[in-house]
C-alpha positions as MATLAB code, in Angstrom:
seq = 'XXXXXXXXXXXXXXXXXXXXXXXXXXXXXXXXXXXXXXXXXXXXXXXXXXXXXXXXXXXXXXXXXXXXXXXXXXXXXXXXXXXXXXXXXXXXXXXXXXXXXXXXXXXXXXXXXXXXXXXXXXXXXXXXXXXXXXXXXXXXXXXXXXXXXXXXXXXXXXXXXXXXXXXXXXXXXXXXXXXXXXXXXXXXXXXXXXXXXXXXXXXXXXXXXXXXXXXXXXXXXXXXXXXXXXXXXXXXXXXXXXXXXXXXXXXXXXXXXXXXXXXXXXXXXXXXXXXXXXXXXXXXXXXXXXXXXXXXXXXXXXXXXXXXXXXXXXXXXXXXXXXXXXXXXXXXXXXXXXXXXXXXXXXXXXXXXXXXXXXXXXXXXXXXXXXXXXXXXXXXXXXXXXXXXXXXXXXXXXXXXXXXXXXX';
ca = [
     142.180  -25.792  329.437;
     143.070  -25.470  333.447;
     141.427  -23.125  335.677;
     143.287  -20.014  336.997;
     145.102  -20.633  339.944;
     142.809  -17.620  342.144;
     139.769  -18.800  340.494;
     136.778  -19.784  343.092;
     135.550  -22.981  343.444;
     132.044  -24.594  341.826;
     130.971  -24.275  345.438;
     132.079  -21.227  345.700;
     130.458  -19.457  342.866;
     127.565  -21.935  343.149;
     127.263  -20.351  346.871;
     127.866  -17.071  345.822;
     124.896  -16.852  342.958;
     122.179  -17.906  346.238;
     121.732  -14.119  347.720;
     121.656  -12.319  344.325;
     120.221  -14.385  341.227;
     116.546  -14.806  340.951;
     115.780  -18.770  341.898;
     113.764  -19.055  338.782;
     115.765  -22.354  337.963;
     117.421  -25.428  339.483;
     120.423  -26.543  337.821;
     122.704  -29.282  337.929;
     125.579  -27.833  340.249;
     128.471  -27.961  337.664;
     130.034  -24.521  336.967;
     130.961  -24.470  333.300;
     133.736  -22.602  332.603;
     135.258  -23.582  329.298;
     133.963  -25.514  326.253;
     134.577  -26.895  322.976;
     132.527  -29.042  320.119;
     130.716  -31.649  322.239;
     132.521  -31.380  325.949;
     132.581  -28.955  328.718;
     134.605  -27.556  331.197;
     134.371  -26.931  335.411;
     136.155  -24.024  336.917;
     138.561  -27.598  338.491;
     139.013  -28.744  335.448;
     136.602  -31.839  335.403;
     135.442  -32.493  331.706;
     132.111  -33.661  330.909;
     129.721  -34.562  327.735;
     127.567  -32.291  326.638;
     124.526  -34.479  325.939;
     121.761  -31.260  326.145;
     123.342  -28.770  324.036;
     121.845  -25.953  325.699;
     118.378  -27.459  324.784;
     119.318  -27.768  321.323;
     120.574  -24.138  321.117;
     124.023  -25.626  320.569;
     123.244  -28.005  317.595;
     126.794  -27.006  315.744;
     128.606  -27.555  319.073;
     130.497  -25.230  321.425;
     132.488  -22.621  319.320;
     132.154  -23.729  316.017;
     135.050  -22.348  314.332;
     133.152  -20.564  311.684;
     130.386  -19.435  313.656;
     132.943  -17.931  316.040;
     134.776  -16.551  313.096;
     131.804  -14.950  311.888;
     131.238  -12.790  314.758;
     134.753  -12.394  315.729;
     134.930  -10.421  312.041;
     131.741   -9.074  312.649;
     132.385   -7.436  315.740;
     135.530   -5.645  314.359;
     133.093   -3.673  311.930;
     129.601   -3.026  313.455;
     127.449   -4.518  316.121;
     124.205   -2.818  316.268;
     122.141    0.101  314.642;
     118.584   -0.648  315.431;
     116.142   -1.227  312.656;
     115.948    3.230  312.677;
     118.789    1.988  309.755;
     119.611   -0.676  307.324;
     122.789   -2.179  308.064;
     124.735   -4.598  305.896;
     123.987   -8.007  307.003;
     120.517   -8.365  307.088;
     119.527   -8.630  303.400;
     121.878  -11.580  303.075;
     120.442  -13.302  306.100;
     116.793  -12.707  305.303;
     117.380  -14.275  301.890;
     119.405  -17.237  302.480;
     116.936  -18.186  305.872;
     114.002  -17.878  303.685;
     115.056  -19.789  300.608;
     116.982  -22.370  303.556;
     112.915  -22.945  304.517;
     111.297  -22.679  301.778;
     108.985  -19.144  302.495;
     109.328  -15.907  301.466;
     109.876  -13.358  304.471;
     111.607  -13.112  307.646;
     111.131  -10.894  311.004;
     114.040  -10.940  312.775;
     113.505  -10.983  316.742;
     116.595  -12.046  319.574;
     114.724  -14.913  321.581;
     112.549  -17.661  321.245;
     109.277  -16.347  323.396;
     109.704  -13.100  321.017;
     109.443  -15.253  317.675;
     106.292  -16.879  319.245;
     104.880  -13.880  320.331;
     105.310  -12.283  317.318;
     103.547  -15.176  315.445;
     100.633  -14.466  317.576;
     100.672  -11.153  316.434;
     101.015  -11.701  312.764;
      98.528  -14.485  312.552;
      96.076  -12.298  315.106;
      96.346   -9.274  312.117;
      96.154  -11.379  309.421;
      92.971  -12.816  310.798;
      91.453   -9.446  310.868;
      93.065   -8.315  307.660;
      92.897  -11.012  305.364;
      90.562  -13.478  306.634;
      87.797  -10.961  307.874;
      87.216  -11.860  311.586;
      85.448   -9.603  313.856;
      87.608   -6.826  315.942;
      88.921   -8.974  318.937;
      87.132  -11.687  318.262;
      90.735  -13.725  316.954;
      91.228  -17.234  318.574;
      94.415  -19.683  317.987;
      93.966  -23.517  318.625;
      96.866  -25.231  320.704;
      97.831  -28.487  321.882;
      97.828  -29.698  325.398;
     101.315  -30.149  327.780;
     102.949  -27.097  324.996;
     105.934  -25.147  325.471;
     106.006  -22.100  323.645;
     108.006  -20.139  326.114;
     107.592  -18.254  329.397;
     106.317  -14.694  328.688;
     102.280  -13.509  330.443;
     100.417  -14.502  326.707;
     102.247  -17.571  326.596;
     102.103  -19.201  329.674;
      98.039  -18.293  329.402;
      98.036  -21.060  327.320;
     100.234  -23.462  329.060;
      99.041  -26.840  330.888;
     101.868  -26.781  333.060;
     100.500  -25.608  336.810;
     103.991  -24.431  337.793;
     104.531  -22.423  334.812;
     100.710  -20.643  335.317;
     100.484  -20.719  338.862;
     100.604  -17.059  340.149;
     100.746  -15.362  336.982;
      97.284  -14.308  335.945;
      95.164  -12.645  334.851;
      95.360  -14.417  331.809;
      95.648  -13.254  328.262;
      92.356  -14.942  326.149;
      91.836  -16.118  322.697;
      93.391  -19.447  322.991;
      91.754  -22.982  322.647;
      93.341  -25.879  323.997;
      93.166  -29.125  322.774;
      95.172  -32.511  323.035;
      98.264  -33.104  321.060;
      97.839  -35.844  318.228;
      94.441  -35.664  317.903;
      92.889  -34.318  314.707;
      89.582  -34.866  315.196;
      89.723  -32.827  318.434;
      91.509  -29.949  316.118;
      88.973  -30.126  313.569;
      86.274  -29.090  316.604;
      88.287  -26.345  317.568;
      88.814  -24.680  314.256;
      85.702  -22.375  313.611;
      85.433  -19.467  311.316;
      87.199  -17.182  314.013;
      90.268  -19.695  314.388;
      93.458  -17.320  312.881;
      95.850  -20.269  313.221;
      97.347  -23.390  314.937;
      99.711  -23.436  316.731;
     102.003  -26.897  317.726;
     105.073  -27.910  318.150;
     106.136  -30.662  314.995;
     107.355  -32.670  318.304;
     106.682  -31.506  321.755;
     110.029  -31.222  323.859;
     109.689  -29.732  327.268;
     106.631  -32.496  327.268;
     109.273  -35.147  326.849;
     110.130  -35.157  323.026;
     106.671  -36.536  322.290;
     106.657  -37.895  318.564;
     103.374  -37.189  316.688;
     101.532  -40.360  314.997;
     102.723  -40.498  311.359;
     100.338  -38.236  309.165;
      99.299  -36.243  312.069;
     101.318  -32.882  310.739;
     100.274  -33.292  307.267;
      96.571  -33.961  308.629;
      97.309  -30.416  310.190;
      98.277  -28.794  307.003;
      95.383  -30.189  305.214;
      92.789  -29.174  308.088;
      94.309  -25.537  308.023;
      94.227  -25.089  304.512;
      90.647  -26.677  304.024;
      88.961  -24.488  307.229;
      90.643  -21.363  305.762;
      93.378  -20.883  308.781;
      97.667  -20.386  309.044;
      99.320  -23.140  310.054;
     102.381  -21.956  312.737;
     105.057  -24.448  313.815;
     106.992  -23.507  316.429;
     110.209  -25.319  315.664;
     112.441  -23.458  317.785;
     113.337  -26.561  319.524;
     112.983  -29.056  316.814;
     114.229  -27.289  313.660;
     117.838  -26.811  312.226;
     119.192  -30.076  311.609;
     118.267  -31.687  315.390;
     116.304  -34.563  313.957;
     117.682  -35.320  310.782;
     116.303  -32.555  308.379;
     116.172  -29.269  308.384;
     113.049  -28.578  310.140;
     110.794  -31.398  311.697;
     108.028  -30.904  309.002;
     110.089  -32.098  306.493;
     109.881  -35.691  308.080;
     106.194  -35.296  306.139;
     106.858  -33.372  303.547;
     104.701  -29.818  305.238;
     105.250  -26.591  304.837;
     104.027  -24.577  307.305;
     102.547  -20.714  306.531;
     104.275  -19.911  309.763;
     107.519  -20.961  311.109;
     109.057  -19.933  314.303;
     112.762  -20.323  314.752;
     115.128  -19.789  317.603;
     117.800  -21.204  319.442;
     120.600  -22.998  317.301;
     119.774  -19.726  314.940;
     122.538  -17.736  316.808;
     124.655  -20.576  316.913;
     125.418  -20.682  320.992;
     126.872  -17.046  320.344;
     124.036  -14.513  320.784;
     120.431  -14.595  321.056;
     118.847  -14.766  317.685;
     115.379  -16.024  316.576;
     113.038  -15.490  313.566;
     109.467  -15.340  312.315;
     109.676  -16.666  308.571;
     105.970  -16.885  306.666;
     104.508  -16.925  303.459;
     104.471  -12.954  301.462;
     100.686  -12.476  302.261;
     100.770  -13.288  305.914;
     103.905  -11.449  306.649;
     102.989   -8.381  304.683;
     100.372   -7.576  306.580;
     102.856   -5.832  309.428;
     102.978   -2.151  308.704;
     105.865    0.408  309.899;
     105.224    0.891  313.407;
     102.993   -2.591  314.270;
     105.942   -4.140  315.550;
     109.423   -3.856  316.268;
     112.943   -4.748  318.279;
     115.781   -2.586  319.013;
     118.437   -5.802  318.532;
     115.918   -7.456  316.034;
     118.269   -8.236  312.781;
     120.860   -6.305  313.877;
     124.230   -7.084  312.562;
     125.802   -9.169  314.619;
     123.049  -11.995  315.240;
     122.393  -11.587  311.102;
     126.543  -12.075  310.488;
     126.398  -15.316  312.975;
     122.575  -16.528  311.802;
     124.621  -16.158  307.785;
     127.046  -18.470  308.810;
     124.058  -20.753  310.623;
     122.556  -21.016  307.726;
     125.170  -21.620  305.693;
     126.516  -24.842  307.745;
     122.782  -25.785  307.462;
     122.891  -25.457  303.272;
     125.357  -28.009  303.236;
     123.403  -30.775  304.725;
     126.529  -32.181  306.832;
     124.606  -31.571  310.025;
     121.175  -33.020  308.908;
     122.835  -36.146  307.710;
     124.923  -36.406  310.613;
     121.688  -36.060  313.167;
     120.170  -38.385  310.792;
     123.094  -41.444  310.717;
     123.746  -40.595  314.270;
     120.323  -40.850  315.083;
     120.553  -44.958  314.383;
     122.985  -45.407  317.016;
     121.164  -42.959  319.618;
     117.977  -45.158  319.096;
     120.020  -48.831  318.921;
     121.709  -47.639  321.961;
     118.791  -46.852  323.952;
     116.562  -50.673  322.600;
     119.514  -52.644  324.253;
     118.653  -50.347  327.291;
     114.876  -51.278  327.326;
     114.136  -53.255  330.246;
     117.305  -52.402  331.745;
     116.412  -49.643  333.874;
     114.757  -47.535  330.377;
     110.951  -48.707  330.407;
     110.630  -46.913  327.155;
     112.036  -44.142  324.830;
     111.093  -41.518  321.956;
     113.845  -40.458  319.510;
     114.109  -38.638  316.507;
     117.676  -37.843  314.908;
     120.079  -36.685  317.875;
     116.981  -36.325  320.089;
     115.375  -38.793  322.637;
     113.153  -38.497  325.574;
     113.818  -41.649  327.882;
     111.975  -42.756  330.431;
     113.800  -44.754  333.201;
     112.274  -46.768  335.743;
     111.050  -44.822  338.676;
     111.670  -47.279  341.017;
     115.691  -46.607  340.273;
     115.234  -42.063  340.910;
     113.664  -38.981  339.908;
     115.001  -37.600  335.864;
     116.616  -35.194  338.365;
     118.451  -38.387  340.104;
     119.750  -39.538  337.202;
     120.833  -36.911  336.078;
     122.953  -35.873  338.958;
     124.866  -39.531  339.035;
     125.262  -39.146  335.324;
     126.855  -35.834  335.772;
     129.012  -37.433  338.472;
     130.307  -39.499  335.767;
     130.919  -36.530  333.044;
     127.792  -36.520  331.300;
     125.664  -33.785  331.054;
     121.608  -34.618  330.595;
     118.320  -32.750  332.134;
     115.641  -33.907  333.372;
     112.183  -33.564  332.490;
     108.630  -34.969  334.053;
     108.845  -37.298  336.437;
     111.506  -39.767  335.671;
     112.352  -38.486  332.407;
     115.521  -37.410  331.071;
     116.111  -35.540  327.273;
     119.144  -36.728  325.368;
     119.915  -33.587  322.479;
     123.741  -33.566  322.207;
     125.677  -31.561  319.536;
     125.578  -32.576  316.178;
     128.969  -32.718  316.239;
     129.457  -35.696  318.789;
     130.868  -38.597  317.012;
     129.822  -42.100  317.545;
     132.250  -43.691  319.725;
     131.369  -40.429  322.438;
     127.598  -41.076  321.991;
     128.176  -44.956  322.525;
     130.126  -43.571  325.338;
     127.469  -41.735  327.210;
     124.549  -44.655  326.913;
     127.671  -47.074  328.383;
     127.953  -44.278  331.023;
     123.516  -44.204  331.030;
     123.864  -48.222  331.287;
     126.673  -48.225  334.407;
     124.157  -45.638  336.275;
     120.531  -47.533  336.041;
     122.819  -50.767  336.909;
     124.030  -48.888  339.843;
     120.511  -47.487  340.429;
     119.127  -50.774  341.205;
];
């Protein structure tokens, strides 16, 4: 894998995206050009670790051999026919995602803000449907320093100043209250609550662990005051910390479940609404809709998603893997890492400020072939492909250890 010789530099391209891409992000300045499994590419040639994964939209790796099989044969037959048809792949992929997470029904959307947004709409019609709230009146309860995505609704109910600031007027119906905290969810829930809706472990926020009991306490407040239970899992679910979906660490099943990311595989954008029969069936022909929604290609690659996911490989992996992640990081405790939450191939670690920014780190890491991004402060997220192996994930927290050694 060796760049053309008349290709343009990283500082080239890097130079030539200033004047004509929107500056709506900041990223590391590494121009990827090639990948495969766990490592990366530069347009030079340099080869680094993939320790983010495209924010866990790359659990199976770069190019996963079936996955890219799947939509290599895919795209020799049909690619798209809007839902104004049926097409051939989505019955299979509807069935196998449902029965994959234990619920009944599937809407099929492209991104990750669309599956939440489209939960808000279910639960919002179901509330008026099935429960018997008020026209408008419809509220959904959510937890403090979220991430739900970046659409005008959704950002209404972000904490994050930078991600509100300049955006309003504000969409309404949303209670906010803090994560982990039942008591303060069993205020918010009143008679006009339609659902809550949290993430089973907060990620942008830092990969923020719930206290043990805390999702099951939210699946027995919900079903007790009458309300859905949604759990955004986009992040979280398929396989990234040792089960199938993050609920599963207590047993919960959720009336709602928003997927996203690893559900196309790193190959197109595919995401999903999956719910229980009598919440989803209250969407009617014309209530809701997406031109690339389910359409052939995404449901050929989210097939062969699921079916890596039915053999368990990558759950047990994330799972086994996750021992050395979190044994790795302890003997890094007081060495630059003042603390850390992991849960199977996923870790928020917080490094000593005194040593740089998450954003400081992460550009000496990257000068040493690892990819990581920061979060808050002086916080860095660890979420490599399930696919590393061992000896490269021992690698990168040898790599971690060299840089806060450096740092100080």
């Amino acid at each position: 894998m060796t760049a053309p010789a008349h290709a343009r530099t990283s500082a080239d391209l890097i130079r030539a995206e200033e004047p004509v891409l929107a500056h709506n992000y900041h990223p590391l300045p590494v121009v990827v050009a090639r990948a495969e499994g766990a490592w990366v590419e530069d347009v030079e040639g340099r080869r680094y670790l993939d320790m983010l994964a495209g924010y866990s939209a790359l659990n199976f790796g770069h190019r996963h051999p079936a996955l890219i099989q799947a939509a290599h044969d895919q795209l020799d037959r049909l690619t798209l026919t809007s839902r104004a048809f049926h097409n051939d792949r989505l019955a299979e992929f509807a069935e196998r995602l449902a029965a994959l997470t234990s619920l009944d029904m599937v809407l099929p959307m492209n991104t990750g803000a669309e599956a939440v947004e489209s939960g808000i709409k279910v639960a919002r019609k179901w509330a008026y449907d099935v429960k018997g709230v008020p026209d408008g009146q419809a509220t959904i309860v959510v937890a403090a320093d979220n991430f739900h995505g970046r659409t005008t609704t959704i950002v209404s109910f972000s904490t994050d100043e930078s991600a509100r600031t300049g955006f309003g007027p504000f969409t309404p119906g949303f209670k906010i209250v803090p994560y982990n905290d039942l008591a303060a969810l069993e205020e918010a829930v009143d008679e006009n609550t339609a659902a809550v809706l949290i993430e089973p472990i907060q990620g942008e926020a830092g990969v923020i662990i719930p206290d043990a009991g805390y999702l099951a306490g939210v699946r027995e407040l919900t079903r007790r005051k009458g309300c859905l239970f949604i759990a955004d899992e986009i992040q979280s679910g398929l396989g990234r910390t040792g089960r199938t979906l993050a609920v599963e660490h207590e047993s919960v099943v959720p009336d709602v479940l928003l997927l996203g990311k690893a559900l196309g595989g790193g190959i197109v954008p595919v995401s999903a609404v999956v719910a229980r029969r009598e919440v989803m069936s209250v969407l009617g022909p014309g209530e809701h809709g997406s031109t690339f929604g389910g359409n052939p290609l995404a449901a050929a690659v989210g097939t062969a998603v699921v079916e890596l996911l039915e053999t368990g490989e990558f759950q047990r992996r994330a799972d086994e893997l996750g021992v050395v992640l979190r044994e790795g990081l302890e003997a890094l405790r007081g060495h630059g890492v003042t603390g850390f939450r992991a849960r199977g191939l996923w870790a928020g670690v917080d490094v000593d400020p005194a040593l740089g920014t998450g954003r400081e780190i992460s550009e000496r890491l990257m000068r040493e072939g690892i990819l990581v991004k920061d979060t808050h402060g002086s916080t860095i997220r660890l979420a490599p492909p399930l696919t590393v192996t061992a000896d490269e994930l021992r690698s990168a927290l040898g790599t971690l250890e060299k840089v806060l050694g450096q740092a100080g």
